[in-house]
N, C-alpha and C positions, 0 to 999 in steps of 0.2 A: 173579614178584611182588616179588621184594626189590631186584630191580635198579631197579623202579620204584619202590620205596617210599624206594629210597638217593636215585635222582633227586627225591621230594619234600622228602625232608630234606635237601638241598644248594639247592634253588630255596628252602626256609622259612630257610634258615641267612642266604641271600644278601638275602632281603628285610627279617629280622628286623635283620642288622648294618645294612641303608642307614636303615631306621629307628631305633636309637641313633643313629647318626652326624646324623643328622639333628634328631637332640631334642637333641645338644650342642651341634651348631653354630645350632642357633638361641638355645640358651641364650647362646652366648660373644658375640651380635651385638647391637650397642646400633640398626642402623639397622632401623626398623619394612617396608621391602620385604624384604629379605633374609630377616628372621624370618617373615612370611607364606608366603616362596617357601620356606622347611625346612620351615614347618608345612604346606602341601599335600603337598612329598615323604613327609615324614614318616606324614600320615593316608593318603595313597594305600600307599605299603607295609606300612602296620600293615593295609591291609587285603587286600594280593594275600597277607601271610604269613597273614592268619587265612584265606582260603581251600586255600593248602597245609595248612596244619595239620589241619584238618578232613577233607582226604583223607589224608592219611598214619596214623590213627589216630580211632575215637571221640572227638569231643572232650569228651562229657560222665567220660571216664579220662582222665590222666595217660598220657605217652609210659613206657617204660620206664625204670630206674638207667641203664643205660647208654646210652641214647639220650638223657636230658636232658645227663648228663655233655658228651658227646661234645657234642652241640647248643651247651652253654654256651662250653666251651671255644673252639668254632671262628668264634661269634659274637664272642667276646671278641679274639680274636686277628684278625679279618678288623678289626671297630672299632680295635683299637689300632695296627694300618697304615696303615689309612686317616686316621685322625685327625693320625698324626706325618706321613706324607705330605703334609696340610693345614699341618700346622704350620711345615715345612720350607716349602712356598710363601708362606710369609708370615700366614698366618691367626693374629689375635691371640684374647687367654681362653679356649684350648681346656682344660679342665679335663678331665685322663686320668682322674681317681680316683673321676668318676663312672660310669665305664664297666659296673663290677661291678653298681652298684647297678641300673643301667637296667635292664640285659641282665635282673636276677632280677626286678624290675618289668612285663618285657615279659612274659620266660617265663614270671611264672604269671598276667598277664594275658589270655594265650593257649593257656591251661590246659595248657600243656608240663608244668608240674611243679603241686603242691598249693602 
């Protein structure tokens, strides 16, 4: 059971970073397609991770201390590679210092933490 529940919490981890990644790079784009095509990536992974979410745990409780920790961490760290990786290709206004905020935005959006 835990092997499976490790593989939910790495499948919630990987959908929850493409959707940050995704609500900054739409933030950082002035052209109106580009911002449409984040905002579909974006709603389509806010919603394959509220489906993990909801198997890996009740979602009307909170995950555990140690499991939002770890959650945050590894969402944070997957977002701020991917983002400098973007950056390095040339993508202009990526603002790194909203990363924090999203990521606790998401997570207690998707009742990971209260």
């Amino acid at each position: 059971m835990t092997q499976s529940r490790n593989k939910l919490i790495d499948l919630f981890i990987g959908n929850i970073a493409n959707a940050v990644v995704h609500k900054i790079l739409e933030q950082a784009v002035d052209d109106e397609i580009l911002r449409e095509y984040y905002d579909k990536e974006l709603l389509n992974s806010v919603e394959i991770s509220r489906r993990y979410r909801e198997k890996i745990n009740p979602i009307n409780r909170p995950l555990p201390e140690k499991d939002i920790e770890y959650i945050k961490s590894k969402v944070i760290n997957k977002v701020n590679s991917e983002l400098k990786l973007r950056v390095e290709k040339g993508y202009k206004n990526i603002n790194l210092d909203l990363v924090n905020g999203i990521v606790d935005k998401m997570m207690t959006d998707m009742k990971v933490k209260d």
